[in-house]
Each structure stands twice: as structure tokens, then as C-alpha cells.
Steps between C-alpha positions, in 0.01 A plus 500: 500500500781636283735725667462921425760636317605896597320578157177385659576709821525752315205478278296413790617814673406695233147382499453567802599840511386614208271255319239500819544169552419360856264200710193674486379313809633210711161327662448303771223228460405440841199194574201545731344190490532454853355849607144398498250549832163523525558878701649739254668698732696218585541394117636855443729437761630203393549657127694815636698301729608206222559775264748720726691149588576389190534848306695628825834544292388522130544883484853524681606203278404662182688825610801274595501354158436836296804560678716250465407427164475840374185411337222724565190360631188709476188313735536258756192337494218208702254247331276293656216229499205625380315636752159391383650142611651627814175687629276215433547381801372775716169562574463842400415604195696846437865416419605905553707381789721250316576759278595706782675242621760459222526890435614514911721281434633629189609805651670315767762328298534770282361361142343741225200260409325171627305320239232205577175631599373330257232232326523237242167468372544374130270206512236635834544642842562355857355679791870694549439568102259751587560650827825622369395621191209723662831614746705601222352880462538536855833296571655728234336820644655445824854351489824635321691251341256236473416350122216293378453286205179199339563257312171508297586259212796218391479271201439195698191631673370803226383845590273530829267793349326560841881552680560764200181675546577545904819591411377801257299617821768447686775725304237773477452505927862430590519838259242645727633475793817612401414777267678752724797334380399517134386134580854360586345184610443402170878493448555252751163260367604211195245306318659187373422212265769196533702721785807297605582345845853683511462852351772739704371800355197726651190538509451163413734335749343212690663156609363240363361181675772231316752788641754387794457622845732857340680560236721768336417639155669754295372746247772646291417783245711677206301671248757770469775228437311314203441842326898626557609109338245545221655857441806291311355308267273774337441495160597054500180291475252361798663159527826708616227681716378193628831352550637821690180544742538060600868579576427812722245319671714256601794734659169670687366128605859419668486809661199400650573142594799612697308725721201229520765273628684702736180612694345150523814402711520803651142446641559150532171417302484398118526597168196561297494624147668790299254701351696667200214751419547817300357753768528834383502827704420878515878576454624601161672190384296247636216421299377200288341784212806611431650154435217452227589885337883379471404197329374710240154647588382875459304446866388234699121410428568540141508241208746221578471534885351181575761315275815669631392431872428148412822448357652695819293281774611187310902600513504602854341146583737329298806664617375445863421153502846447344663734808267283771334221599257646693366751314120542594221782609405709214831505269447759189425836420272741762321729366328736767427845367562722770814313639667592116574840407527314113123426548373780643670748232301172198219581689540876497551513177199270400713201333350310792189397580366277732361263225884499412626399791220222513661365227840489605394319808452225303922455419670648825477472843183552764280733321268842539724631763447832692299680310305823576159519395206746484306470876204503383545131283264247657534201666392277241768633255754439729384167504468463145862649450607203776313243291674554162825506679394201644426295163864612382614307801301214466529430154870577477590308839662810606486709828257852422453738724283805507614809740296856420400740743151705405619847618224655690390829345781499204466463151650434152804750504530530824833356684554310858769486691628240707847530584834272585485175250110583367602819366187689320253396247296697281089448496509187225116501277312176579214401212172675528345154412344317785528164602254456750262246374821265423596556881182421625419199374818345731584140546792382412711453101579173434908417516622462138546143338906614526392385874485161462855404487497143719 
């Protein structure tokens, strides 16, 4: 590692205190493999007590670091095993109290999320498969902090059409029975195709099975200082844009790696992956949108959107792979509306439409992320919306994700609002067309020949 010059102290202070940069979340990856029992009760016991063990000092340790390192760090966060895997050994069928489970013990050591009640049901389901999916509406209903993601689809296995039809009905009840909320349930629920083992960044959190027993990974964010670097070289052409955006990357990517570092040995447990993902905010300054409008576009969602954030997603990777070895999770450009005041003024403005943002799914990182909806959009065009996301993953051999919340009783020009990091959303229009006959047929779409790579 070459040694920092006061220049780079400097500049790093700067970005920091200006520039919004900061490690959006350190996460704890935390196994349960051996919390399985045929009594629940005593399953969920086992979960809460492994859980508040091993995450006993995560929060004090990321405050101590903040501290010490002067670099602000936002979420303290806990993945684990899927549950579907964890609960398949009990014999009830209702998983509610495993959810319970992990939000009690959330609280207790002081974390803002826990991700891993989830499924991964790409190529069929298990017997845990579905008992935790039916729990997810009620899991989510009932507990705080906890987040849920599927896996529905991957390249290897295809796209498992039944999962994505459940998982339309599913959205549209977890909505339900939160609609009090303006269905905040829904912003704690990801659909995945191809979702990653080691993903630091919620809702879609889980630890994967080839994961160690824990691990430490770190999310580090800086919208705001990409856009403030690309202010100085306006008016040059995109290879200097391309060249400036790799070399800010890396700067934000050693940031990152030095906090990863210092908390695995801190906690005595190792060193997973630096996730060097562009995750934008509701604070002026921090948003992904506005990095596309300095590069030279009149608003996001407009011609030349999906080309400028491909060129963007592709820098940031470079310049983070050069920065670290370990770079892993998602790694790009995120692009949830309400979490982006850039976004949410394209959307406004109608330079963005959801069809749009489709599209640039297909160059950046995750995909259809928190997105506000009419409530009264059915079931099976939720699953149709998962689908297409889905064949962008599988065809591309890239992580999707679909994240929308149908806001009971609200409409097209209506707004929601969330608060903290989700911000607000305005009412997006989903096609009138309907998909139903598509979604009814099920089954499962065949993996792509791209699969066969042995």
C-alpha cells in the first residue's frame, strides 16, 4: 500500500466534509447453519442468541472507528443464512417467529437492519422455500428492522416463473398488511435474479452458504464526490470523464478498505468484500442523477441516460478493482428513486419513466429499485415487472433486482413519504397492458446457452 501524502489528507478531508462521502454501511455476515431444531421456539432462540454473541460489539466498534478515523459511518448493519434453510428444520410451518427472532435481536445490539429472511428459489422450491415465502407479508408486518429478499432466477438455473408469480401476490399482501404505513414493507422486500452471496447493502443482505462462519463487509458511497471531480473537467471529452470518475473511485475504494480492515480486527472476525457502490441519498449532493446531468444531460431519463451511466458503472468498477482486491457485492451505480432527490425531481418532471429506468438496469447496478406505484396495480403485473427484470439478469449474467411498493389507495401524481435514507417517491405510471395470461401459464424459462460455460 503506498504511503498518503498530506495532499491526500487533505483531499480526503475535504470529501468527507463536503463531498458527502462516507461507508454507507459496515455489515456483519453472521452464519446460522447450526441454529436448526425441530421446536421453533427453541430455533428462534438459538438465532437471537448466536446473533447477539457474535454482533455483541459491531455497533460500539463502528462508533469507535467513525471516531478515530474521522470517517463517517452511516448503518451498522447484520446478514444472515437464509432463513428458508434455517427453518427447514422445524416442524412448524409459519416462520413469523424467526423473523421475530432476528428483529429481537436486532434491537439488542443496536443495528439499523437485518437482512436474510429469505429464499433462493431460481431453479424450484424446498419445503423452507415456501413456508418462508407465505411468512414474508406477515414477518414484514410485524418486526422493525427485519428485510426480506428471493432469488427467483440466475443464469445457470433460468427464471422460476411460478416463484415470480407468488412473489407478485406476495408484494401486493406484504402492501396490505402494511398499508397503514403507505405499505413500508415493500421497502424492506427484494426480488432478485443472480443475487450475490456477499451483498453488504440492504434489503437484499443475506449470507451466503460458501460464506465463513462471519465476516465483515463494507459499503462505501460518494455520489456527491464523483459529481464535484467531474465539475473540473467540463467542457474536455468523456474519455477525460471516464478517466476522472476510475481515479475518484479509487481514493473512495481505499477509504473503504481501511475501515473494512480495521473493524475485522477489531471484531476479531474476517474481512469480506468492499462493496464500492454508488448509493445515493435524499440530501442535496448525493445523488447518482445528478452525476449523469453534469456529464452533460438536460435530465436524467432523457436521451443518452443509459449510455452515460454505463460508461459511469464501468469507471467506478475499474477504478475499484485497481484500489482492492476484494472488491465484491453489487459494485456500480444504484439507482433507487426515492433514495435520490436527482431522480425524484427526472421523475417529477416526466424525463423518467419507469420503462426508462428498465432500460438502464440493463448497464448499472441492481435494478427497479424503490419505486412507488399506483395501489391498485395487480399482482400479476408485479410479477410481470419482476420477470422482465429477471431476463435482464439472466441474459446479461448480472445481479437484477426489482423493489416497488403498490401504495394502497394512491395514484399517478400522488407522492409517499418514507423518511431517513428512503426519502419520498412520487406515484410512478405502470402499463395499462396486462400480462396475465403470460403469468399464468408458469413453469420455468430455460437458462440461456451463455450458461453452458464448462
Amino acid at each position: 500500500m503506498s504511503v498518503l501524502t498530506f495532499n491526500d489528507v487533505i483531499e480526503t478531508t475535504r470529501m468527507i466534509t463536503h463531498q458527502n462521502l462516507d461507508v454507507r454501511t459496515i455489515t456483519m455476515g453472521i452464519s446460522l447453519r447450526d441454529c436448526g431444531h425441530p421446536d421453533i421456539n427453541v430455533c428462534a432462540e438459538k438465532i437471537y442468541d448466536k446473533i447477539t454473541k457474535k454482533a455483541e460489539k459491531l455497533v460500539q466498534t463502528g462508533e469507535d472507528i467513525e471516531s478515530d478515523l474521522g470517517v463517517p459511518i452511516i448503518n451498522k448493519r447484520i446478514s444472515v443464512t437464509p432463513i428458508s434453510m434455517v427453518g427447514e428444520s422445524c416442524d412448524a410451518s409459519d416462520y413469523v417467529p424467526l423473523a421475530k427472532a432476528m428483529d429481537k435481536a436486532a434491537h439488542e445490539v443496536g443495528v439499523n437492519f437485518i437482512g436474510g429472511f429469505s429464499a433462493l428459489v431460481d431453479k424450484g422450491y424446498t419445503k423452507g422455500d415456501r413456508n418462508l415465502i407465505a411468512s414474508i407479508p406477515e414477518a414484514l408486518a410485524t418486526t422493525d428492522v427485519v428485510c426480506s429478499s428471493v432469488n427467483v432466477g440466475s443464469t445457470k438455473a433460468g427464471i422460476n416463473m411460478d416463484a415470480v408469480a407468488e412473489m407478485g401476490r406476495v408484494v401486493k399482501e406484504t402492501a396490505k398488511k402494511t398499508a397503514a404505513n403507505d405499505a413500508i414493507g415493500c421497502a424492506k422486500l427484494v426480488v432478485f435474479c443472480n443475487a450475490v452471496n456477499d451483498n453488504p447493502f440492504m434489503a437484499g443482505a443475506f449470507h451466503g452458504v460458501t460464506e465463513p462462519e462471519s465476516v465483515v463487509s463494507v459499503g462505501v458511497s460518494g455520489p456527491g464526490v464523483v459529481k464535484h471531480a467531474l465539475e473540473a473537467v467540463r467542457g474536455q471529452d468523456i474519455g477525460a470523464v471516464a478517466e476522472v470518475i476510475k481515479r475518484t473511485a479509487f481514493k473512495i475504494t481505499r477509504v473503504g478498505q481501511l475501515v473494512a480492515q480495521e473493524a475485522a480486527k477489531r471484531l476479531n472476525t474476517q474481512f469480506g468484500i468492499i462493496d464500492l457502490s454508488l448509493a445515493p441519498t435524499p440530501a442535496v449532493g448525493d445523488s447518482v442523477a445528478h452525476i449523469l446531468e453534469e456529464i452533460g444531460l438536460e435530465s436524467c431519463g432523457g436521451p443518452g441516460t443509459t449510455a452515460t451511466l454505463a460508461m459511469l458503472n464501468d469507471a467506478v468498477k475499474k477504478g475499484g478493482l485497481m484500489a482492492s482486491s476484494y472488491v465484491g457485492g453489487l459494485s456500480g451505480a444504484f439507482i433507487p428513486v426515492s433514495e435520490d432527490a436527482g431522480m425524484i425531481a427526472a421523475v417529477e418532471r416526466g424525463s423518467l419513466t419507469l420503462e426508462k429506468l428498465e432500460a438502464m438496469t440493463c448497464v448499472c447496478s441492481v435494478g427497479l429499485d424503490m419505486i412507488a406505484i399506483p395501489g391498485d396495480t395487480t399482482a400479476e403485473t408485479i410479477a410481470a415487472i419482476i420477470a422482465d427484470e429477471s431476463a435482464i439478469g439472466m441474459i446479461n449474467n448480472k445481479t437484477t433486482a426489482v423493489r416497488v411498493i403498490p401504495v394502497p389507495g394512491k395514484g399517478v401524481g400522488e407522492t409517499v413519504e418514507f423518511g431517513g435514507l428512503l426519502g419520498h417517491a412520487p406515484i410512478m405510471a405502470v402499463s395499462r397492458f396486462k400480462p396475465d395470461v403470460f403469468i399464468a401459464r408458469g413453469g420455468r424459462i430455460p437458462a440461456p446457452v451463455r450458461s453452458l460455460t464448462n
